[in-house]
ZAMARGU-4260 file (C-alpha; in steps of 0.2 Angstrom, whole numbers, plus 5000, padded with zeros to 4 digits):
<rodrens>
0) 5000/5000/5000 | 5015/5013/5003 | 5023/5010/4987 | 5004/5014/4981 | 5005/5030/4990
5) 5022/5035/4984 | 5019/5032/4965 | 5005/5042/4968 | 5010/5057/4978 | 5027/5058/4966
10) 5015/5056/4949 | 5005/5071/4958 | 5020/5084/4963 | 5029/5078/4946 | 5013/5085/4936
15) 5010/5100/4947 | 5031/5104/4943 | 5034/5105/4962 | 5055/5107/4957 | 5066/5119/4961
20) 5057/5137/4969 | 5040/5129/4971 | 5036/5119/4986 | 5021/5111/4995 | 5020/5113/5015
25) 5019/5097/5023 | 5004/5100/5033 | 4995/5102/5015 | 5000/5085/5008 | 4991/5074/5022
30) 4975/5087/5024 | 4969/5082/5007 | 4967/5061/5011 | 4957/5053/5022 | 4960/5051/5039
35) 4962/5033/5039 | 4977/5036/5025 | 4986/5050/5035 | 4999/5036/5045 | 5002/5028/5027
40) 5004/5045/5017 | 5018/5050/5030 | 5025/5035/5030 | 5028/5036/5012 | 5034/5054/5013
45) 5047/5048/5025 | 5052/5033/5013 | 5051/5046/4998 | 5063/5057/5010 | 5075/5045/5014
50) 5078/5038/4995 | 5081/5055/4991 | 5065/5057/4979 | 5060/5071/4988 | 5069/5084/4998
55) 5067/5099/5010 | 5063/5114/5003 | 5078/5126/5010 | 5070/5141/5015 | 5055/5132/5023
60) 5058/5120/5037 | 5041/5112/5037 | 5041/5111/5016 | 5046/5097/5002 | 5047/5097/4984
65) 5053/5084/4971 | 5074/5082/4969 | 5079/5092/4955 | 5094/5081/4952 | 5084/5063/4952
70) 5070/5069/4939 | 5076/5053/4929 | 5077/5040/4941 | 5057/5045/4948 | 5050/5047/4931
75) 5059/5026/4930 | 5051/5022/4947 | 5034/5030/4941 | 5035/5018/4924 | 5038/5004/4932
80) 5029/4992/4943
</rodrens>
């Protein structure tokens, strides 16, 4: 169910060009699921985080957006499955 969640929140942020200057507050990602998917969506931000598909945004402490320099490798995992 994760992976589920990851492909889907990275096809979401890659289509809405969340890159470079534009971000997405934390808070805001997990508001717009329902509340039984909320433990599931941040588990899958942390996982996103930690493979380095997504990054903190540097001027926000609280914001992420997609990692400019592994465009390639998400649009591979997105293909994939």
């Amino acid at each position: 169910m994760s992976e589920r969640l990851e492909k889907h929140l990275l096809g979401k942020m890659l289509r809405k060009r969340i890159i470079g200057s534009k971000h997405i507050r934390y808070d805001n990602i997990v508001s717009g699921v329902a509340s039984h998917e909320i433990g599931d969506l941040k588990e899958a931000v942390e996982s996103l985080l930690k493979k380095g598909y997504l990054v903190w945004y540097d001027r926000s402490k609280k914001a992420i957006q997609l990692n400019k320099y592994k465009l390639k490798e998400i649009k591979e995992y997105l293909i994939n499955d």
